[in-house]
C-alpha positions in Angstrom: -0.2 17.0 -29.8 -1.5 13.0 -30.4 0.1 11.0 -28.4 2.2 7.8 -30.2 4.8 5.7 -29.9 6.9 4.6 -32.9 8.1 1.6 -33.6 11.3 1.2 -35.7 12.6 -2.3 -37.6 16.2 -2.0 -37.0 16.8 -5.1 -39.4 15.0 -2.5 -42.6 15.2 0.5 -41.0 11.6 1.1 -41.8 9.6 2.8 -39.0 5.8 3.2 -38.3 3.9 6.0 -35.8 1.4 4.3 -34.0 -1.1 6.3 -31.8 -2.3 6.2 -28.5 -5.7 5.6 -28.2 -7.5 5.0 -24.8 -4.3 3.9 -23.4 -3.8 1.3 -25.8 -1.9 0.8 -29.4 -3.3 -1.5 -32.4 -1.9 -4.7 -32.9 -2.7 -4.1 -36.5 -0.7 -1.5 -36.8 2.7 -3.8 -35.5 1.7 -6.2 -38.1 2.0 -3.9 -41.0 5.6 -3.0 -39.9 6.2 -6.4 -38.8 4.0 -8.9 -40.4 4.4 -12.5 -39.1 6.0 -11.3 -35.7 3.9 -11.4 -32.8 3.9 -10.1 -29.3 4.7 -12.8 -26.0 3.0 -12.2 -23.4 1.9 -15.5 -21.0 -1.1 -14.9 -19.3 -2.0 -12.1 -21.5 -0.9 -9.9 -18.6 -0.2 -6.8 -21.2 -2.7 -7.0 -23.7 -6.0 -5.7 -24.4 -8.4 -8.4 -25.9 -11.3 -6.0 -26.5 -12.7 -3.0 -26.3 -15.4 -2.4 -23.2 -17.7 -0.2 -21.5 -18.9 -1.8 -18.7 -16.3 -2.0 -16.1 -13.3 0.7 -15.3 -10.1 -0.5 -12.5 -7.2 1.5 -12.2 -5.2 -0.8 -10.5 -2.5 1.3 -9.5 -5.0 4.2 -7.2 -7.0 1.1 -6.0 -10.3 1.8 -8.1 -13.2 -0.2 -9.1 -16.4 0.9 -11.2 -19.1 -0.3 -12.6 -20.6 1.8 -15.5 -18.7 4.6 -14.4 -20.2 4.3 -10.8 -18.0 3.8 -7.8 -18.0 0.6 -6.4 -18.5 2.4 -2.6 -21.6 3.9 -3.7 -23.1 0.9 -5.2 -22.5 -1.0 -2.3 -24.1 1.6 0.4 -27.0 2.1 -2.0 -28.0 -0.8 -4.5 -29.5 -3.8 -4.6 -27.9 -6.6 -6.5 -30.3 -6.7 -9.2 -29.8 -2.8 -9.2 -26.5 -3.3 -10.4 -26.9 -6.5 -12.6 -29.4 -4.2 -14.4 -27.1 -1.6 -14.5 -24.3 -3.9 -15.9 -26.6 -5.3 -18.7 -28.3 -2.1 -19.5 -25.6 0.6 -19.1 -28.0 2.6 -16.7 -28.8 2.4 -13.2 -32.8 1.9 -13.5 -35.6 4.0 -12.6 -38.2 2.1 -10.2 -40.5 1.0 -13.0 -37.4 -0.3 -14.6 -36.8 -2.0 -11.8 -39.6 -3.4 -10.3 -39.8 -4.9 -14.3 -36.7 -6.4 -13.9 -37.1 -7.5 -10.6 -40.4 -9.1 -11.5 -38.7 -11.1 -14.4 -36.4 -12.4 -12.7 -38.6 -13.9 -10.0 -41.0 -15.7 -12.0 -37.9 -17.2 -14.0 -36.2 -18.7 -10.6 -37.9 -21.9 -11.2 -36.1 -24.6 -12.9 -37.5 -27.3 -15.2 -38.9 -30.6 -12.5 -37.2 -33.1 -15.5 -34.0 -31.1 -14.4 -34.8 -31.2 -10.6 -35.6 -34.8 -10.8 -34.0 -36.5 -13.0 -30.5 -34.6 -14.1 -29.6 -33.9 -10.4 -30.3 -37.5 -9.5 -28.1 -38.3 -11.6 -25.0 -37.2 -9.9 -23.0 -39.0 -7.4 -24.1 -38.4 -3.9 -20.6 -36.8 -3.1 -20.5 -34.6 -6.9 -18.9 -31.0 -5.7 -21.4 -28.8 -6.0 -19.3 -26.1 -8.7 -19.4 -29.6 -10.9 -22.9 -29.8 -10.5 -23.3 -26.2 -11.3 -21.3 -26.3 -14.6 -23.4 -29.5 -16.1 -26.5 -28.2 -15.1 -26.2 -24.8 -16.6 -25.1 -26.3 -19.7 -27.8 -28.6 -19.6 -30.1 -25.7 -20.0 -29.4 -25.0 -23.5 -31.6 -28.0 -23.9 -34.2 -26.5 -22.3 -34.2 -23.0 -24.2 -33.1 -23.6 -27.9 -34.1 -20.5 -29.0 -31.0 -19.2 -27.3 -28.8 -20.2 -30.1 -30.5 -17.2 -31.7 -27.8 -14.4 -30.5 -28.7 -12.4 -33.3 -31.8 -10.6 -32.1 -31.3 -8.7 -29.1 -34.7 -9.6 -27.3 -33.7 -13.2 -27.2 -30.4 -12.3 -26.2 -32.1 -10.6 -23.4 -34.3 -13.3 -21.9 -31.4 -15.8 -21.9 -29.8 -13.6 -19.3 -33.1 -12.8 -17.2 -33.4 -15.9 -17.3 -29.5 -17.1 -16.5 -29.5 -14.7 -13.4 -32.8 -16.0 -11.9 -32.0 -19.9 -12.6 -27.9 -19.8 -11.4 -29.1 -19.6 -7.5 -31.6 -22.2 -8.2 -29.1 -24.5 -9.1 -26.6 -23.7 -6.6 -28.8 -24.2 -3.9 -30.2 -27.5 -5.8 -26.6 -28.8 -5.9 -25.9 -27.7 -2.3 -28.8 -29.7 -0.9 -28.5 -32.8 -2.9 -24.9 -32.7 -1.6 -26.3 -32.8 1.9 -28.8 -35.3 1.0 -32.0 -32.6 2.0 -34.8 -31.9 -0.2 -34.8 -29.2 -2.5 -36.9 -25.9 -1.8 -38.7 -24.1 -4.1 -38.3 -20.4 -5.0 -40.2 -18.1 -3.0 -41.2 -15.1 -5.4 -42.3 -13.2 -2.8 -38.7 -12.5 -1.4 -35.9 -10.7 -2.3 -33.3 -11.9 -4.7 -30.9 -12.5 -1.4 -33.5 -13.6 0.5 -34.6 -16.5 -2.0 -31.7 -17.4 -2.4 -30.9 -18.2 1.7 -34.7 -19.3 1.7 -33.2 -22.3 -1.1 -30.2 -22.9 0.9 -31.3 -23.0 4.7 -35.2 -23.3 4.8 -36.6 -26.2 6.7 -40.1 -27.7 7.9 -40.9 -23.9 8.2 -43.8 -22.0 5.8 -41.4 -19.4 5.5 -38.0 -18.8 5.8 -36.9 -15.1 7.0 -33.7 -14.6 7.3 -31.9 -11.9 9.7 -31.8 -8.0 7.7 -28.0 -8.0 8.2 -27.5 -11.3 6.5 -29.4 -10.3 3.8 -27.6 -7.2 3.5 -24.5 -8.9 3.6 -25.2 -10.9 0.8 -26.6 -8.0 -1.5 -22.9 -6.5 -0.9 -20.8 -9.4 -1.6 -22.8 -10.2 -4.5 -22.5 -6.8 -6.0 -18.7 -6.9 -5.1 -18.7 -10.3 -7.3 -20.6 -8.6 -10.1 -17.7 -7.9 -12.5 -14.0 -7.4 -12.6 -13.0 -6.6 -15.7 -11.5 -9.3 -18.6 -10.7 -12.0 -15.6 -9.7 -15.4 -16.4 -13.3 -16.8 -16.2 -14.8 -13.4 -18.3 -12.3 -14.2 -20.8 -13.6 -17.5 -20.8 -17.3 -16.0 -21.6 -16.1 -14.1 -24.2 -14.1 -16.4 -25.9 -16.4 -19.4 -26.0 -19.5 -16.6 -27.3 -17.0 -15.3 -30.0 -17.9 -18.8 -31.3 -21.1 -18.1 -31.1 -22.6 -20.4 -28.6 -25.4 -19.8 -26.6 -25.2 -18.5 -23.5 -25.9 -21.3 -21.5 -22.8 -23.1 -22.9 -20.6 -19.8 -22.7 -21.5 -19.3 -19.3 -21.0 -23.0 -18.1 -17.3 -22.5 -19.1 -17.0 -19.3 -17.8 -18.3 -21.7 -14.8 -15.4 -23.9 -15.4 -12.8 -21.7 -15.1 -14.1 -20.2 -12.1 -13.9 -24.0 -10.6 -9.9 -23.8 -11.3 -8.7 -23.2 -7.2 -6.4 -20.2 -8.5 -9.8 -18.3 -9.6 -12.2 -19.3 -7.5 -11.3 -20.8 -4.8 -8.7 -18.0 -3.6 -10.7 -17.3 -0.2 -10.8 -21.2 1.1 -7.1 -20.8 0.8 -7.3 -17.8 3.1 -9.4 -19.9 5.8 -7.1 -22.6 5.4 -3.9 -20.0 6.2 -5.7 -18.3 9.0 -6.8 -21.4 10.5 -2.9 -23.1 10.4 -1.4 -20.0 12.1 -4.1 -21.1 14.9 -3.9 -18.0 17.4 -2.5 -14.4 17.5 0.8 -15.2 19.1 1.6 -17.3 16.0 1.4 -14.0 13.7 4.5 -12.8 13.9 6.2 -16.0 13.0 3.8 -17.2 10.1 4.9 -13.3 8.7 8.7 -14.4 9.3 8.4 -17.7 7.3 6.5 -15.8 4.4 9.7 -13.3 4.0 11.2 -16.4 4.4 10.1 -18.3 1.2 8.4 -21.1 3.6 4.8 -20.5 2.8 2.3 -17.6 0.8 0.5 -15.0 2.2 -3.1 -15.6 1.3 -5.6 -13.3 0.4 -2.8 -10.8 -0.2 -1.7 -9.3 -3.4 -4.3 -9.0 -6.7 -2.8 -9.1 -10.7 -4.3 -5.7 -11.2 -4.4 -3.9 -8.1 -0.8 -3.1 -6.8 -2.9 -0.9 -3.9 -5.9 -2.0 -1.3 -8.3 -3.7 -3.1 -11.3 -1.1 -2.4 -14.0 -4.4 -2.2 -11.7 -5.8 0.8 -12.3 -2.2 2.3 -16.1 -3.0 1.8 -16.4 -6.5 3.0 -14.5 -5.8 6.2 -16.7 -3.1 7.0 -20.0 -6.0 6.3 -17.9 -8.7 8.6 -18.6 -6.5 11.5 -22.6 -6.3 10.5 -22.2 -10.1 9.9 -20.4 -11.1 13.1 -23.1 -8.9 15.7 -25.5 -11.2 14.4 -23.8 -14.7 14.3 -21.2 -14.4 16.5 -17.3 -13.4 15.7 -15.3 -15.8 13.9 -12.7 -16.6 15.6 -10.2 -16.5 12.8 -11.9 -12.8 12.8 -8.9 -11.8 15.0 -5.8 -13.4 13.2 -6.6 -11.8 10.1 -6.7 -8.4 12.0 -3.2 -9.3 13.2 -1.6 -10.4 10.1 -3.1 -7.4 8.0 -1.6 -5.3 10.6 1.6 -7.0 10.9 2.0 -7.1 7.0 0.7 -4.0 6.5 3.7 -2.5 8.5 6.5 -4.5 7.2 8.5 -3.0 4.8 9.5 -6.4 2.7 5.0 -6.3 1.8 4.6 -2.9 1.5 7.9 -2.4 -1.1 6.3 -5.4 -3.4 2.6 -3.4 -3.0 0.9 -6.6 -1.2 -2.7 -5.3 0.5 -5.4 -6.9 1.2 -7.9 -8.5 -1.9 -11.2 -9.1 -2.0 -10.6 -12.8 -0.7 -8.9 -11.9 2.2 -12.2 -11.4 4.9 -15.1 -12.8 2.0 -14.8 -16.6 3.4 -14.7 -15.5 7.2 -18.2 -14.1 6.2 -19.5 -17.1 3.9 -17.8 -19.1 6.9 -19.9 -17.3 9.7 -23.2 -17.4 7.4 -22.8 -21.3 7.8 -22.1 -21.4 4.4 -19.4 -24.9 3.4 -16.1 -24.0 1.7 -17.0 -26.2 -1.0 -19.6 -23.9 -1.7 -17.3 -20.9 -2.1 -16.6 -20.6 -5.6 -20.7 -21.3 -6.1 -20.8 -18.0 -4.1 -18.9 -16.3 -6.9 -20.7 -17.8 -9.8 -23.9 -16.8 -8.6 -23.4 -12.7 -8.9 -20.6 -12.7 -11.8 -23.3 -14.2 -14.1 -24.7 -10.8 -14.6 -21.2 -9.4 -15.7 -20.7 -12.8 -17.8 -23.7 -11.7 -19.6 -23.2 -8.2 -20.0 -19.4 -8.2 -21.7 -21.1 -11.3 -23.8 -24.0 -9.0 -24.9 -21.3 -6.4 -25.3 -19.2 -8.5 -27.1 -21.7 -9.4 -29.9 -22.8 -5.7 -30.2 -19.7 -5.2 -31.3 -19.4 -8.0 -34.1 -16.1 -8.9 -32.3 -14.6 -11.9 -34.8 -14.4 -14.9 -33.4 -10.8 -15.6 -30.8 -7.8 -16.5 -32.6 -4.2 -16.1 -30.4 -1.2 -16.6 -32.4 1.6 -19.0 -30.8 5.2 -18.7 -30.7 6.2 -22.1 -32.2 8.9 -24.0 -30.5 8.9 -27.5 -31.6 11.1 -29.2 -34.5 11.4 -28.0 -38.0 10.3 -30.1 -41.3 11.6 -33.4 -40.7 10.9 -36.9 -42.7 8.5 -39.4 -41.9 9.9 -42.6 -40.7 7.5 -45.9 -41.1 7.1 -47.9 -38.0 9.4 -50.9 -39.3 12.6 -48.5 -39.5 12.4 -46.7 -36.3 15.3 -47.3 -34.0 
């Protein structure tokens, strides 16, 4: 039997069978019923902007893949540039595959020096460095016109080798002209992680090498980060390409919106909450002020998932492998106690608040010695693969370009009334 729902215009009396197809209903289908009548829905909590292949989560059993790959596996197995290939591509790659890929990517990590010495310079010495990120991404659309060419898929392609090489060249540009250090060059001979720790934290040293554990740390997080599904800053990349701009403009605003504190910046506002509470004898009461009203629970609670968020599972496992190394974070242990506590309260488990993602990812960025205005940077730098890949996907499919209806609120038709006779 098809599955349907039908939908009945008790002003007429006219009905229409709509069916169910991969969980969803067509839009156009209401509108024949009911042209001129549109669905509300704030936030777009309840409707499907597009169709997509590249990310699965059923919120509801706490599930996350990639591609149809669990996001467990790809985190014990793969590299991060094993799964930015295998968001872009569809495929997990084969090692020639790979090691092609991989070898793009390094010799595009360089940025152009007019870029490293003029536009940076040009910021003011205290600039935030997820600002700096969003202008100078932009900025390279100046550098690459041919990307405005989205029609051929080869160009398409090198725009987002070279947009995941060039995003952690930039952060750790902006990070270090924030500090007032030098920049550091990319080191091709090091892993993607590794570079990327080399650019932050490499000094007078010829080499930077970086502990195995960090590095591993930061190979999981990043994959975590890869892609969620049509998120606020996705949206954002898809929107802004169903224009047709090129991808260095898209993804600066998918940048932008990432900036916005209740995207990005979700796991400072856990460090914040575990350092007010101060000390383990202070749990109990912070939880009693919650149920309270006086206060949020941070890092608790996710629009989709009404389970455990199976990447907080993840990254508290890689705290532990993170903390043998640097040292426990103190704040390591009041988040222990307040997931427990919560975790065993009725009033958070009724309302299906667990742990997110955010909840232990800046405890680790805080123990790597990374600054918490450098958070949302962290996320930039690994969802610029899935950025790219729902774009790609997204002008595959010829999608037209984004046009929400409103519900109109304001006055009806009313006369002009020249400046002299206004009262």
């Amino acid at each position: 039997m098809t599955e349907s729902v039908t939908i009945t215009d008790n002003r007429t009396g006219q009905s229409v069978e709509v069916p169910i197809v991969d969980g969803a209903v067509s839009a156009a289908e209401w509108a024949k019923l009911l042209p001129g009548i549109w669905f509300y829905d704030p936030g777009l909590g309840t409707t499907a902007e597009c169709e997509s292949a590249i990310t699965y989560i059923d919120g509801e059993a706490g599930i996350l893949r990639y591609r149809g790959y669990p996001i467990e596996q790809l985190a014990e197995g793969s590299t991060y540039l094993e799964v930015a290939y295998l968001l872009l591509n569809g495929e997990l790659p084969v090692r020639a595959e790979l090691d092609r890929f991989t070898e793009e990517i390094r010799q595009h990590t360089f940025i152009h020096e007019n870029m490293r010495k003029r536009f940076f310079d040009g910021f003011h010495y205290d600039a935030h460095p997820m600002g700096m990120l969003v202008s100078s991404v932009a900025a390279l659309s100046t550098f690459y016109p041919e990307a405005k060419r989205i029609d051929e898929p080869e160009t398409r392609r090198r725009q987002a080798v070279r947009l995941i090489a060039k995003v952690p060249t930039l952060a750790a540009a902006a990070h270090r002209f924030s500090i007032g250090k030098p920049f550091v060059y990319p080191d091709v001979s090091l892993s993607f992680a590794e570079n990327f720790l080399s650019m932050m934290w490499r000094g007078a040293e010829p080499r930077f090498e970086a502990d195995p554990a960090l590095v591993r740390a930061i190979e999981v997080l990043f994959i975590l980060h890869a892609d969620h599904e049509q998120n606020c800053s996705t949206t954002t990349m898809r929107v802004v390409g169903s224009a047709h701009a090129d991808p260095y403009s898209a993804c600066a605003a998918a940048i932008a919106a990432l900036y916005g504190p209740r995207h990005g910046g979700a796991n400072e506002a856990v460090l914040r909450m575990l350092t007010s509470i101060g000390s383990l004898d202070a749990v109990p009461e912070f939880v009693r002020s919650v149920k309270e009203g006086h206060g949020r629970l941070q890092g608790f609670g996710h629009r989709v998932y009404k389970n455990y968020d199976p990447r907080a599972k993840i990254i508290r496992e890689v705290a532990y492998d993170v903390f043998e190394v640097t040292g426990k974070n103190p704040l390591l242990d009041i988040a222990l106690k307040l997931e427990e506590v919560a975790l065993a309260d009725e009033y958070f488990s009724s309302r299906r608040l667990y742990p997110n993602v955010d909840f232990y990812s800046g405890l680790i960025y805080q123990a790597l010695g990374f600054p918490v205005e450098l958070f949302p940077v962290l996320f930039a730098i690994p969802r610029t693969s899935g950025w790219l890949a729902h774009w790609s996907e997204m002008l595959e499919k010829n999608t037209r370009i984004a046009r929400p209806r409103q519900v109109y609120t304001g006055q009806d038709e009313r006369p002009y009334v020249p400046l002299a006779e206004r009262g």
